[in-house]
N, C-alpha and C positions, 0 to 999 in steps of 0.2 A: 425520628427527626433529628436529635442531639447526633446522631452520625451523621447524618445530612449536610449539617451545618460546620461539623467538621471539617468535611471533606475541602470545604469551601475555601478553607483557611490554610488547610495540610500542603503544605512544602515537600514533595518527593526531590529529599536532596539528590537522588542517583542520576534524575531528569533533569538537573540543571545543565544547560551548555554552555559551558563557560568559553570554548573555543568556538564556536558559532556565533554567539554575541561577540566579542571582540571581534570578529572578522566585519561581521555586519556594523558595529560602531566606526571603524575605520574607512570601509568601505560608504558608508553616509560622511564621515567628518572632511575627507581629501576633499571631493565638489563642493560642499559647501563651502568652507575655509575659501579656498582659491579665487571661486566668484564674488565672496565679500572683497576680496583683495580688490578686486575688476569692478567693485561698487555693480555687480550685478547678482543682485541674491536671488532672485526670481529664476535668474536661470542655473542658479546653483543647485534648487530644490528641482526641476526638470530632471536635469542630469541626475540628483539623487535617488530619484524614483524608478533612475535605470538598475540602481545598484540592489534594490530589493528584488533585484531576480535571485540572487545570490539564498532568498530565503526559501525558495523551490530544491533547492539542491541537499539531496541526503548522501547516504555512502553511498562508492560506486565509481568507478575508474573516472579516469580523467577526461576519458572522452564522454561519457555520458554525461558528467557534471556541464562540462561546456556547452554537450546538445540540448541538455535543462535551461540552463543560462540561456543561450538564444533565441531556444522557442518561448519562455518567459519575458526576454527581452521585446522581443517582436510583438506579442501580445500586450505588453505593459506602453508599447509607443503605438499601436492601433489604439487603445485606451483610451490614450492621451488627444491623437488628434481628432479621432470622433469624438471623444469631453467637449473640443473645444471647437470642433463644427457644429455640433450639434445643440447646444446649450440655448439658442432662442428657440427651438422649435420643440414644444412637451412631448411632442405624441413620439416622434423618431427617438428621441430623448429616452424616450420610456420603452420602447422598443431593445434601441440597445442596451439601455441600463440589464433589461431581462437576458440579454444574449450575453453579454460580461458574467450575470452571475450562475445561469444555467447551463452556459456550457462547458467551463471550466471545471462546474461542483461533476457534471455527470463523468467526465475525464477521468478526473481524483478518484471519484465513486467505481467507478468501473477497472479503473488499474489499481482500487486498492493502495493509491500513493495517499499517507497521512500529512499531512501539514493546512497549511493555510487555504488552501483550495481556491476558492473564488475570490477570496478577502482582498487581496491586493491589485488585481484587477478592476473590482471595484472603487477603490481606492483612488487609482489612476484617471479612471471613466471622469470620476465623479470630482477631483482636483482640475482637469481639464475644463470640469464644465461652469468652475466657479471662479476661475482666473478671468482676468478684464476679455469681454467677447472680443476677438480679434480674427477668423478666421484665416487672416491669411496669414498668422503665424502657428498656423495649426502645422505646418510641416514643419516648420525648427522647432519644434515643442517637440513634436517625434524624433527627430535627430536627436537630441540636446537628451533623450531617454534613452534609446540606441546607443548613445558616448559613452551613458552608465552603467549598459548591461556590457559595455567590452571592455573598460576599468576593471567590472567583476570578473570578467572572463582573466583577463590579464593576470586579477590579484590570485585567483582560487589557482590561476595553472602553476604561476611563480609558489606556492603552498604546496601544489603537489609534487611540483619540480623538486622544492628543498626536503620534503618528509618522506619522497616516494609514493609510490599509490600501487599496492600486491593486492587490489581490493578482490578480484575474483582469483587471483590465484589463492589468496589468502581464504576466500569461500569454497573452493576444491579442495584446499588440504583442511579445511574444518571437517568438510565430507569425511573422507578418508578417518580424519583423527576421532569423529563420532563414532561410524562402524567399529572403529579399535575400541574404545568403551564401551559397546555390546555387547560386540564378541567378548570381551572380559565378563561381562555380566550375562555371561549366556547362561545361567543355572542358577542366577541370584534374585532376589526378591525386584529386584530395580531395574532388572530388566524391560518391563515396559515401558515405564519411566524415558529409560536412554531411549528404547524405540522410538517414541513420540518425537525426541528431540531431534532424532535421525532425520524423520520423515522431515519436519519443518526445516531443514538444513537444507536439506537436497531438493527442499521444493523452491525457495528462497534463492538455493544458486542455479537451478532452473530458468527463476525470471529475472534474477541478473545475467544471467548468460543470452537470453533473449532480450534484453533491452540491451545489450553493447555488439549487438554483432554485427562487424565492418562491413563499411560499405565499399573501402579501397580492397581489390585484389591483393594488393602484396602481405595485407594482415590475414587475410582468411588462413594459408596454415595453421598461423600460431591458434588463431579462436577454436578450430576444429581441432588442434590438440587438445585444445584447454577444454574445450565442450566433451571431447572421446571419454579423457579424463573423467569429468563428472558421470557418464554414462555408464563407466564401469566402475565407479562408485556404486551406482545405482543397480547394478548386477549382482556385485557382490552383496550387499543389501540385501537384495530380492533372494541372494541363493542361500544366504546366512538365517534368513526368518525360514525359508523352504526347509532347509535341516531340521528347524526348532519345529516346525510341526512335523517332520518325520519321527520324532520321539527321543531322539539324539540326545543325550543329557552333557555330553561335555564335548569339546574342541580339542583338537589335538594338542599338543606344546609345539611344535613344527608351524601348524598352522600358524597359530597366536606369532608367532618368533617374525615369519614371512609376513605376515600384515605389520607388524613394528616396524619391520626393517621399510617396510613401502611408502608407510606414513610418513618416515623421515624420508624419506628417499622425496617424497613429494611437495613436504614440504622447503628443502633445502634443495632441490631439482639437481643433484650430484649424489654421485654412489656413497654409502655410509662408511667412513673410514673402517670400522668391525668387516667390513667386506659385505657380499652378497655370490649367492650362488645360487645354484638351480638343482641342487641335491638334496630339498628336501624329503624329507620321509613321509609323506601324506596319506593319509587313511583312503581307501577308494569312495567313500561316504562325503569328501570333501575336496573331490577332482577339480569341480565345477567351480569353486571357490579358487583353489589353486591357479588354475588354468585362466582366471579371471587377474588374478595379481601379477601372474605373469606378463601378459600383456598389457599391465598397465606400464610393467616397466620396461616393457617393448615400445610405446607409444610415448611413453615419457621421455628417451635417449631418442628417439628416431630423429633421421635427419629431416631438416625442415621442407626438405625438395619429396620426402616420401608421406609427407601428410598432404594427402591429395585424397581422404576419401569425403565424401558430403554427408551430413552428417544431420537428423532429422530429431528437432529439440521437442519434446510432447511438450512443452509450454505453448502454447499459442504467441504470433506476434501481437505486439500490443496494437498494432491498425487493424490487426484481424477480429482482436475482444473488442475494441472500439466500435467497429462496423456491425460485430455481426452479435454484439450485447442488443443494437435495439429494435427490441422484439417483446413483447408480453409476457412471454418465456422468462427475461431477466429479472430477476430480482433489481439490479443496478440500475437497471432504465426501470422500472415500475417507481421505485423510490424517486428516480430522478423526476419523474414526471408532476410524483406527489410536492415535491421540492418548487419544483416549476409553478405547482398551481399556487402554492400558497406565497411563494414570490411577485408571481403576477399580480394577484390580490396586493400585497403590501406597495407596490409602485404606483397601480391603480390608487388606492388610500391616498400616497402623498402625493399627488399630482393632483387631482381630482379637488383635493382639500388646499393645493398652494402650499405645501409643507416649502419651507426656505432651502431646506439640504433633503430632498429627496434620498440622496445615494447614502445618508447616513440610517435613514428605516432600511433600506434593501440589506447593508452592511450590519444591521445587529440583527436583522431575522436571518439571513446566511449564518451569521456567529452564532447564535442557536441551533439550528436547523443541523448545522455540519457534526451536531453533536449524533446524530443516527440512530438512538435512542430515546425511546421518551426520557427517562430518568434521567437522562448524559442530559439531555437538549433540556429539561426543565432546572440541570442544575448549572450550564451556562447561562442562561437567561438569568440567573440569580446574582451568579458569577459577576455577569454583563452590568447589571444593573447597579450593585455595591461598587465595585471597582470604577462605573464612569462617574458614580458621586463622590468617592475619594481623587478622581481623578482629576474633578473640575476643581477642589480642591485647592488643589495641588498649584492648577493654573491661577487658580484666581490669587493663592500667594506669588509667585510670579512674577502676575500683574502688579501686585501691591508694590512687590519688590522694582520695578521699573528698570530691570535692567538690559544693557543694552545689547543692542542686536547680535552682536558676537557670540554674547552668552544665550541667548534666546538658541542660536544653531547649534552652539556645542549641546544645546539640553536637548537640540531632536536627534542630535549622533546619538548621543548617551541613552534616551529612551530607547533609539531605536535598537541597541546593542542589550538594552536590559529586554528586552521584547521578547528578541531570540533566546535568551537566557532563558526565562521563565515560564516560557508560554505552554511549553510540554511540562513544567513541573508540579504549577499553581495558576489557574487561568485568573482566579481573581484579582492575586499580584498584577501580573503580565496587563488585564484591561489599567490597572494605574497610569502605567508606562503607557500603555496603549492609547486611552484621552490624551493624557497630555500630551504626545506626539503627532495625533490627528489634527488638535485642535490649536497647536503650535505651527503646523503645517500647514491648515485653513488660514492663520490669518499670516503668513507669509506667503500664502497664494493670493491673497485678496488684497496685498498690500497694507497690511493694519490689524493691530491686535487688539480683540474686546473681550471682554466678560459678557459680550452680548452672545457671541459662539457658544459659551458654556450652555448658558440658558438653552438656546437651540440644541443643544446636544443631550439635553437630559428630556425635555420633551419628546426628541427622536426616537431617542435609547425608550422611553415608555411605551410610544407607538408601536416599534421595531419588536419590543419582548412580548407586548398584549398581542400583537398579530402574530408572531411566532408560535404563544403559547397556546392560543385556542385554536391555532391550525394544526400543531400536533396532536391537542387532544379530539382534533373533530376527524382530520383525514390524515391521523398519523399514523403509528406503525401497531397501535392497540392487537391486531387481529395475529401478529405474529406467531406468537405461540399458537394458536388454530390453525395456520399455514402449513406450521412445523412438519407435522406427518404426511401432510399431500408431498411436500418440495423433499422427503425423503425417500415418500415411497415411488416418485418419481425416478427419482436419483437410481433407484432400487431396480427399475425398468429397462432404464436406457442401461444400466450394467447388466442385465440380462442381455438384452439386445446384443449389444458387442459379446459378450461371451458365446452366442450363440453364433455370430457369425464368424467367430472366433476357430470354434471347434465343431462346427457343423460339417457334414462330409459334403451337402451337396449347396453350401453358398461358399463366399468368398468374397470381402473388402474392399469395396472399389477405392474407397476414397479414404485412408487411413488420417487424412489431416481432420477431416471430418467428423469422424470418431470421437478422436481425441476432443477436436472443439465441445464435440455433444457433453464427452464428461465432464470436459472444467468446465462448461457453463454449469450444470446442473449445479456441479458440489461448490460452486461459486454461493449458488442461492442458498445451497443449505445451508452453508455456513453465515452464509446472512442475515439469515431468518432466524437462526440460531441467538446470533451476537444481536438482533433485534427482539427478541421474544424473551431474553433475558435482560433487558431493560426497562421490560414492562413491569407496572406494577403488580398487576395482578396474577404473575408468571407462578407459576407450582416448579420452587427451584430444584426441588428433590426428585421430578419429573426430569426437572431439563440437565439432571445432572447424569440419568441416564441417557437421554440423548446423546450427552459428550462423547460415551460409550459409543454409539452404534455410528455415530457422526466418525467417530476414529476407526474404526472398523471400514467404513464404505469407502474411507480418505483410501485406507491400504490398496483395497480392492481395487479402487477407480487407478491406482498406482502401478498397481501390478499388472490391470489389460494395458495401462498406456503403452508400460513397457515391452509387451508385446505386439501392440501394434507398430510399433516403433520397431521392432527386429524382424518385423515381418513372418510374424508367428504363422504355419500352416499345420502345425498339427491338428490331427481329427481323432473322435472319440468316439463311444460306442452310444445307438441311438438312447440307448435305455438310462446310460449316466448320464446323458446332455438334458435327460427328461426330468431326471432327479434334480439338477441343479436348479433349470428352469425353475423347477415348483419351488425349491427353497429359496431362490429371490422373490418369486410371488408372495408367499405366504406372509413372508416376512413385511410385506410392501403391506399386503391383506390385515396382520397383525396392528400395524402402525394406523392403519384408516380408519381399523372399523374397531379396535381394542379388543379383539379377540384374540387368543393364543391357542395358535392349531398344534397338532403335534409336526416333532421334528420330523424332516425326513432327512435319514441314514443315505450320510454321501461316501463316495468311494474316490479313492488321490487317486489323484491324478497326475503323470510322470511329466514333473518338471512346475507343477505348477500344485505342491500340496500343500501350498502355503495356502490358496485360496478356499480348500475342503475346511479350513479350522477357521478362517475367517468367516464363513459360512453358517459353520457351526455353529459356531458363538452368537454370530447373530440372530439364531432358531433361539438360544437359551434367555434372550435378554428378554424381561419381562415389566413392563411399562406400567408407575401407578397412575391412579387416576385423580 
């Protein structure tokens, strides 16, 4: 427990953002300032509420940052004008309060985007609905938040305009520069180590390459350059661990020399002053590898009018994980649903019982909840709880202090800029900032500021934590770890399945995007269940530490058929190895369910793809405690 309580307090200085909070202090201080000037602060705080789109946005080129912005934007001014149509009527009230918070948490949850999730939609909703009822300025209350989120748009593009933005070129030549730190390590103890790192690179530029790709014609060469680029990244990859299990203990100096010189070449996009040539001396053991760097740096000089080929990303779109996550199947919509129920309950509570701020329970059970873990989510609710009683605090000197309005806005720039700061480093800190800018905000929506809010906020905040916490322990994620082996030996099937129609002589893949979907959803779940079932208390960590094991193992695998379905693999095998294989994803699948350990069965490589015989392998030898 003395760690517990730690943690509560522990400041991860490497997570502070010090350039993210100042963007967002600024970005709050301009609308405000201005409309005091106009003796209209009410609709300074409108507009301000546009600019917290600005807190959606992580790294990622410029056009994505903007298309974060706007669909934020757009969503944060629906918010606003249903808060403030909707505000005498409970039941519709309570309806979209649940729609604000459940459908943006499932978004987050399913694309794996970290931040605030639902938080500031609720936020929105729920300021709308406590401003003087007016409904017929319910559409200049959506304008006047729209104004905010294209300030934001304006300040973030004039930011990227002056510092640049190489965010994905800068993630292709990470590619690149990782493989070069393998390959160096290819006979060294750390060699698995850099592997890991490899894979999460090139999966990472994967779905940034899938979240920015143009909608305008005249971008598409460049993107399909830039995407070819990462794919043979990912070749050379595939054909560099292919060697390492063919038994190969070292790399040539030729080779090593050719992949240095590419890495600069890609990432300076210009021939290396040292020169470049095509004379190297290559082993016939490392053709495949050669022949792979060669045409990167065929594709890297091509002219822009000869990148015309289309180009097919194994990452799913993200309207495609969107759409076709909800299903039973997913892990991401099973949670979401669970998220759902105990949400509805908590609006149901304050509604039902007349609670004065409804949307501040929904907003500290979301602030729980978004924790994914029991342990994570019982140690926000902690968090939540310490942080809003410092933080009323905080207000109620403030209050004492009486000072004047000016200064009241500069402290909700300032919180809100400490916000961004702190929020990924210390969430205890972060809720300080967090009251007091909420509750600085309420009575600048409401016209008047009381130490009555405080009170209503620490009552909320009790509600909000006590319905959070007994809903993750009644229909929370407890069963995780039990899940674990079914949602692998799963994972385990559908990679047979593909393999099998992979190298079968009498099937063949109708629908290669399909595939693909079936593997990231599955290894989606494992990984879920994974980062869930080690949050539990009662998880056996030395168990789940082999998991990681075999969890990295299947990432490979599921890596290696994409890649093939993606190059439109037709090779066939003979029926008797395809039968071997078969059983060895079985068994393995059989191992995991029922805790038995069969014996191995003895695979045979297979040409071009023997990386998968020792991935295989390995997972016959892992042996699971109980």
């Amino acid at each position: 427990m003395t760690e517990y309580y730690k943690r509560l307090f522990y400041i991860d200085v490497k997570k502070i953002n010090l350039a993210k909070g100042t963007v967002q202090f600024i970005l709050m201080l301009i609308p405000l300032l201005i409309f005091y000037i106009f003796d209209s602060i009410g609709s300074g705080l409108l507009f301000s509420i546009g600019t917290l789109s600005n807190i959606y946005v992580f790294n990622g080129t410029k056009r994505s940052k903007i298309k974060t912005i706007v669909v934020s934007t757009i969503g944060l001014a629906l918010a606003m004008i249903l808060g403030s149509l909707t505000a005498e009527s409970m039941l519709l009230f309570g309806i979209l309060l649940f729609c604000f918070a459940t459908i943006p948490y499932y978004v987050c949850n399913t694309l794996s985007i970290k931040g605030p999730s639902s938080t500031f939609f609720i936020v929105a909703y729920g300021l709308g609905s406590i401003m003087p009822y007016q409904p017929e300025l319910a559409l200049y209350r959506g304008i006047l938040v729209i104004s905010g989120g294209i300030l934001t748009v304006i300040i973030i593009a004039m930011i990227d305009e002056f510092y640049g933005n190489r965010y994905i070129d800068d993630l292709v030549a990470e590619d690149y520069n990782s493989i070069l730190k393998l390959m160096r390590s290819f006979n060294k103890d750390d060699f698995e180590t850099i592997n890991e790192h490899v894979m999460r690179s090139l999966m990472t530029t994967s779905d940034a390459l899938s979240s920015v790709k143009p909608a305008i014609t005249q971008q598409q060469p460049e993107y399909e350059r830039t995407l070819l680029l990462h794919q043979l990244a990912e070749g050379i990859y595939a054909e560099v661990l292919d060697v390492k299990a063919k038994g190969i203990e070292q790399l040539s100096e030729d080779l090593m020399n050719m992949m240095d010189k590419i890495v600069s070449m890609v990432k300076e996009r210009e021939y290396p002053q040292s020169g470049w040539t095509r004379n190297f001396r290559i082993d016939e053991s490392f053709n495949h590898i050669a022949a792979l760097i060669y045409k990167t740096e065929e594709i890297l000089f091509a002219p822009t009018k000869h990148i015309e080929i289309r180009t097919l990303n194994t990452r799913p779109h993200f309207i495609t994980r969107l759409i076709r996550n909800i299903t039973p199947e997913s892990n991401a919509f099973v949670i979401s649903i669970k998220y759902a129920v105990i949400m509805a309950l908590a609006i149901t509570i304050a509604l039902v019982f007349h609670i004065d701020r409804p949307y501040w329970i929904a907003l500290t059970v979301h602030s729980v909840l978004v924790g994914n873990t029991t342990l994570l989510s019982l140690e926000r609710a902690t968090s939540r709880f310490v942080g809003t009683l410092i933080g009323i605090a905080v207000v109620a000197l403030i209050l004492w202090l009486n000072p004047d309005t000016i200064w009241i806005l500069i402290l909700i720039a300032i919180t809100a800029g400490i916000n961004e700061m702190l929020v990924a480093s210390n969430y205890t800190f972060a809720m300080i900032s967090i009251t007091t800018q909420v509750l600085l905000m309420s009575g600048i929506a409401v016209g008047h500021l009381s130490i009555s809010f405080a009170y209503l906020r620490i009552t909320d905040v009790v509600i909000g934590v006590l319905i959070a916490v007994v809903g993750v322990t009644i229909i929370g994620r407890k069963s995780a770890s039990n899940k674990l082996p079914e949602v692998v030996a799963t994972l385990l099937r559908i990679q047979a399945s593909t393999f099998y129609y992979l190298y079968a002589s009498n099937h063949k893949i109708k629908d290669s995007r399909n595939e693909m979907f079936k593997l990231y959803l599955n290894l989606s779940n494992v990984k879920m269940t994974y980062s869930n079932a080690y949050g539990e208390f009662s998880a056996n960590k030395q168990v789940l530490k082999n998991y990681y094991l075999i969890i990295f193992l299947t990432e490979q695998i599921t890596f290696l058929l994409n890649r093939q379905l993606r190059d439109g693999h037709t090779k066939c095998i003979d029926d008797e190895v395809l039968g071997h294989y078969l059983l060895a994803f079985e068994r393995v699948a059989q191992q995991l369910e029922k805790g038995i350990l069969f014996p191995s069965v003895t695979l045979e490589s297979i040409d071009g793809a023997h990386q998968l015989q020792q991935l295989l392998s390995e997972l016959q030898q892992i042996k699971l405690l109980k």
